[in-house]
C-alpha positions as CSV (number, residue, x, y, z in Angstrom):
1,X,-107.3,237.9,41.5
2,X,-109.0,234.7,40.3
3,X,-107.8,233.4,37.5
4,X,-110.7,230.2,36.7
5,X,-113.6,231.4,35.1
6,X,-116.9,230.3,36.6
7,X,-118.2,226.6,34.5
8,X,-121.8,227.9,32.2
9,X,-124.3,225.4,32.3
10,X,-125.0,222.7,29.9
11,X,-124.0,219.4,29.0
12,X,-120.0,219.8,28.0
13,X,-117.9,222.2,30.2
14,X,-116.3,224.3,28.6
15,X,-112.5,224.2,28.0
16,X,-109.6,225.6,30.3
17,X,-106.3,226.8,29.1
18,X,-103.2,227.3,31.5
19,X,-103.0,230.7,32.5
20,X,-100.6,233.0,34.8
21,X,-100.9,236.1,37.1
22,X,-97.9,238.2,36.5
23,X,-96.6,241.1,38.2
24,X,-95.5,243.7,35.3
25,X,-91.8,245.2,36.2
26,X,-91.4,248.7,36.5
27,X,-95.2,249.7,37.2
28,X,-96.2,253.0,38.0
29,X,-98.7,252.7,41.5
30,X,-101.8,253.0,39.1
31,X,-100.6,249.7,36.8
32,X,-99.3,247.7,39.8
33,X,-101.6,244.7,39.2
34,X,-101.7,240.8,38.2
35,X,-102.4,240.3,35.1
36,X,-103.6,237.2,33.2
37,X,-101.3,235.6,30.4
38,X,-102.1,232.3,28.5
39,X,-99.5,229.9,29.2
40,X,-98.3,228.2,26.1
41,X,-98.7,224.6,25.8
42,X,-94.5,224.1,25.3
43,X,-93.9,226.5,28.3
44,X,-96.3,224.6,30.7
45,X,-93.7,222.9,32.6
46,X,-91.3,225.9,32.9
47,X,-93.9,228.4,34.0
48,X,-94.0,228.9,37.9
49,X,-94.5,230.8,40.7
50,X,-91.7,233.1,41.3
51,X,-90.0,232.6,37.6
52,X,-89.3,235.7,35.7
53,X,-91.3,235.2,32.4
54,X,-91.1,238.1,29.4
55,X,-94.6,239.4,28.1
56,X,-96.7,241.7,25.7
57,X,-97.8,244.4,27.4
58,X,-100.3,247.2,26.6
59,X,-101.8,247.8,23.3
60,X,-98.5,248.5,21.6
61,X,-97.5,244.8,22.9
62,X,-94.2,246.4,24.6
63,X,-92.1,243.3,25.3
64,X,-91.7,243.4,29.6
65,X,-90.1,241.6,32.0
66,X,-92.5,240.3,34.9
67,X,-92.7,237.7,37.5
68,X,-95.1,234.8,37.6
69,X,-97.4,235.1,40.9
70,X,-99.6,232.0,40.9
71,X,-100.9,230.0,38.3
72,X,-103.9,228.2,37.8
73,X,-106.2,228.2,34.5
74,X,-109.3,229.8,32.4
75,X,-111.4,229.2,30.4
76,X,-111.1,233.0,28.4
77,X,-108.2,231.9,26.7
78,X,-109.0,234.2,23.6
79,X,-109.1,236.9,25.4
80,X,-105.7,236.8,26.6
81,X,-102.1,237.6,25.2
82,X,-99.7,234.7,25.8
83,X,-96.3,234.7,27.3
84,X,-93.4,234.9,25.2
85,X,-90.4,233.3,26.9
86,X,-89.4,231.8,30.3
87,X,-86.4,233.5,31.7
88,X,-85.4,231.3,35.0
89,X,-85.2,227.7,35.2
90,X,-86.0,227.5,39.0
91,X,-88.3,230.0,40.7
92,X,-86.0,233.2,42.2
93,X,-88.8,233.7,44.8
94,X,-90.3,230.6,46.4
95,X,-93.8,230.4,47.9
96,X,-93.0,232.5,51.1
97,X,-91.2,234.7,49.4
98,X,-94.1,235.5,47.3
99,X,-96.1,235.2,50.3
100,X,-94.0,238.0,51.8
101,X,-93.8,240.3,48.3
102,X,-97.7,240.3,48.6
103,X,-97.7,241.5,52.3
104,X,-94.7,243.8,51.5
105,X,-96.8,245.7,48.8
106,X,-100.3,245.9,50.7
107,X,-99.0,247.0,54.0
108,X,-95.8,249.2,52.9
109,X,-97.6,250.8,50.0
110,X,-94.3,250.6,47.9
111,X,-95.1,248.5,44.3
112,X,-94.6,244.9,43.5
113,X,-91.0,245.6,42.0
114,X,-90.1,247.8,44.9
115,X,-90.9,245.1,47.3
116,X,-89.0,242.1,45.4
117,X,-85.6,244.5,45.2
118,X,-85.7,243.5,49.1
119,X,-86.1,240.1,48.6
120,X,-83.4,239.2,46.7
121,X,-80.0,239.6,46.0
122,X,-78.3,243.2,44.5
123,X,-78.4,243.2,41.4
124,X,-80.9,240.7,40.4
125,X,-84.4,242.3,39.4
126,X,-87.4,241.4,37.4
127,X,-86.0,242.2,34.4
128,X,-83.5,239.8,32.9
129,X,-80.7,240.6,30.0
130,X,-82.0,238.3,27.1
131,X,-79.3,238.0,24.9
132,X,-81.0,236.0,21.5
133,X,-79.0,234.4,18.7
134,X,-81.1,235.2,15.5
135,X,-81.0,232.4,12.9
136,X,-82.4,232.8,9.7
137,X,-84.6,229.5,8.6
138,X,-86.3,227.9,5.9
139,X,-89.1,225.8,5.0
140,X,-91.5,224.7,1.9
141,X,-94.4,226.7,1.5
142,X,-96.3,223.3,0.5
143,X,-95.7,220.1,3.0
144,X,-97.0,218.6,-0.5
145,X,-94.2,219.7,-3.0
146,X,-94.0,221.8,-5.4
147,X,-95.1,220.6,-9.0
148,X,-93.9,224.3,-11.4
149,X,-91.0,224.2,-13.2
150,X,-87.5,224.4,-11.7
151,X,-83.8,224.2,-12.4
152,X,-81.9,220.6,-12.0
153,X,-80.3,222.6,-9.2
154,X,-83.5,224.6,-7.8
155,X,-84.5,221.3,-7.8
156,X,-82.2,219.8,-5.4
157,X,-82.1,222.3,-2.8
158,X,-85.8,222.7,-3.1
159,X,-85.5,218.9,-2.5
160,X,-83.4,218.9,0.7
161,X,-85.3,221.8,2.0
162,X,-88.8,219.4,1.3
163,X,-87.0,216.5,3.1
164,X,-85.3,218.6,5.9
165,X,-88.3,220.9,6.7
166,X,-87.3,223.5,8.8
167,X,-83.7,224.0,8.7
168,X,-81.3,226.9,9.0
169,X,-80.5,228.5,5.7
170,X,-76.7,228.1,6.4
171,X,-76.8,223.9,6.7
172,X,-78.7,224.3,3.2
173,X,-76.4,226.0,1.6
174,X,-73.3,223.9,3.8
175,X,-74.5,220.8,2.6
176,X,-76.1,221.4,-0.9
177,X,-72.9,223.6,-2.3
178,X,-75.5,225.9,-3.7
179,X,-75.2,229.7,-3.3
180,X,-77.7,231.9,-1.6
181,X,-79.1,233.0,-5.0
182,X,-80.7,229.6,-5.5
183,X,-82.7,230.0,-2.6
184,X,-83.5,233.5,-2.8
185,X,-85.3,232.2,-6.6
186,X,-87.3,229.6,-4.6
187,X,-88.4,231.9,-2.3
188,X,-89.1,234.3,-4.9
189,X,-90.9,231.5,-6.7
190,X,-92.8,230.7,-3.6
191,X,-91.5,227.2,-3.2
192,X,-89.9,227.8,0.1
193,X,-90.1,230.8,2.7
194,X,-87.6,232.4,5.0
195,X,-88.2,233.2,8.8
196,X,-86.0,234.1,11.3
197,X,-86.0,232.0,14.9
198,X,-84.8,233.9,17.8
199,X,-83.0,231.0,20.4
200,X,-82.3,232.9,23.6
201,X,-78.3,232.4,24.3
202,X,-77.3,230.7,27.3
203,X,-75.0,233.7,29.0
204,X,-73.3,230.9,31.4
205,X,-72.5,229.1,28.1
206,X,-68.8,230.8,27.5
207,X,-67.8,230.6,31.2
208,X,-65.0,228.1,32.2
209,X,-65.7,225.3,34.2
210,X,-64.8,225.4,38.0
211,X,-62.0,223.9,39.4
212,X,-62.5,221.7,41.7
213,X,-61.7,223.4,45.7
214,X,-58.2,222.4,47.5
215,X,-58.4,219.1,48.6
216,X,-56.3,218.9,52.3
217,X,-53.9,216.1,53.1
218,X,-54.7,214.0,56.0
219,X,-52.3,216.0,58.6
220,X,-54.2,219.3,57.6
221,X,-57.5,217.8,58.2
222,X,-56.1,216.8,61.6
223,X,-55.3,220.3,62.1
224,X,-58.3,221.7,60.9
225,X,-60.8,223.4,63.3
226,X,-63.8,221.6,64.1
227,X,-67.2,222.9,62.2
228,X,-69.8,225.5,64.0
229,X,-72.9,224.3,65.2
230,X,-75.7,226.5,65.8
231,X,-79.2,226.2,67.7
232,X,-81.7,228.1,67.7
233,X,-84.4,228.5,71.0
């Protein structure tokens, strides 16, 4: 599938965006396709061939796990939903491996997920557990300020929130002293708005570090068997 649109005439070329072919997980025969997603200018970097990426899929936007064929990039950038998180660092699949998952599927008639369970290890699929810390956020409506009348302590938080920006409602109320009421006024009053950021949770994060392997003494590595070697003819 060809992802770069064809240049129009004229004096300016027209502008190209990063864009993916992904592999949608769990597709039934008759949806087992690429399809085109806009790559995100923070997520040009991370998105590769073979990385599991999560996406917006069909016209309810059902979040999906998928798999990153090629890349390349188009100049239909409108027309296209973007991805919505990287979920490998490094590729699972390099580029024979995808090489071989495209040969798998056209010549075994099995689908694109079918084929990658035989390609890697049990237990690892395109789909990815995505565990998310929620944190609820804050910010000033105006980057300008906000000139209508407010409490000596509205004032101050709305103050620290101006100068912070963005911040997580929890350091505002941590290092203002002021209660959550004082903020919900200011958003009520439009000063300051609430979102909530979703920061996908690192699940290697909790585990304990590895201790370093046994360490033989001199005599034992004099006892020790020499390594293999293998060749190949």
């Amino acid at each position: 599938m060809k992802i770069i649109s064809e240049a129009t005439g004229g004096e300016n070329p027209p502008l190209s965006f990063a864009a993916a072919l992904v592999a949608v997980e769990s597709a039934a025969p008759s949806f087992d396709k690429a399809y085109s997603y806009l790559i995100p200018e923070d997520m040009r970097d991370k998105a590769k061939p073979g990385c599991r990426v999560q996406i917006p899929f069909g016209r309810a936007d059902r979040k999906l796990a998928g798999l990153i064929l090629s890349v390349g990039e188009t100049e239909d950038a409108a027309r296209l939903k973007p991805l919505l998180m990287i979920l490998d660092d490094e590729p699972i699949l390099n580029e024979e491996g995808l090489w071989l998952l495209s040969w798998l599927r056209e010549h075994t008639f099995c689908t694109t997920a079918h084929a990658l369970r035989t390609l890697i290890p049990a237990g690892l699929s395109i789909r990815k557990k995505i565990s998310e810390d929620k944190i609820i956020m804050v910010r000033p409506v105006d980057a300008g300020g906000f000139d209508k009348a407010l409490t000596a302590r509205q004032r101050e938080v709305y103050d620290f929130i101006l100068g912070a920006g963005e911040t997580p409602l929890s350091e505002v109320l941590e290092d203002t002293g002021a209660s959550r009421s004082v903020v919900d006024k200011l958003v009520k009053l439009s000063a300051v708005e609430r979102f909530t950021y979703i920061r996908p949770r690192n699940p290697y994060a909790d585990l304990p570090e590895e201790s370093p392997g046994a360490v033989l003494s001199s005599g034992q590595q004099k006892g020790a068997p020499p390594p293999f070697f293998f060749s190949y003819h």
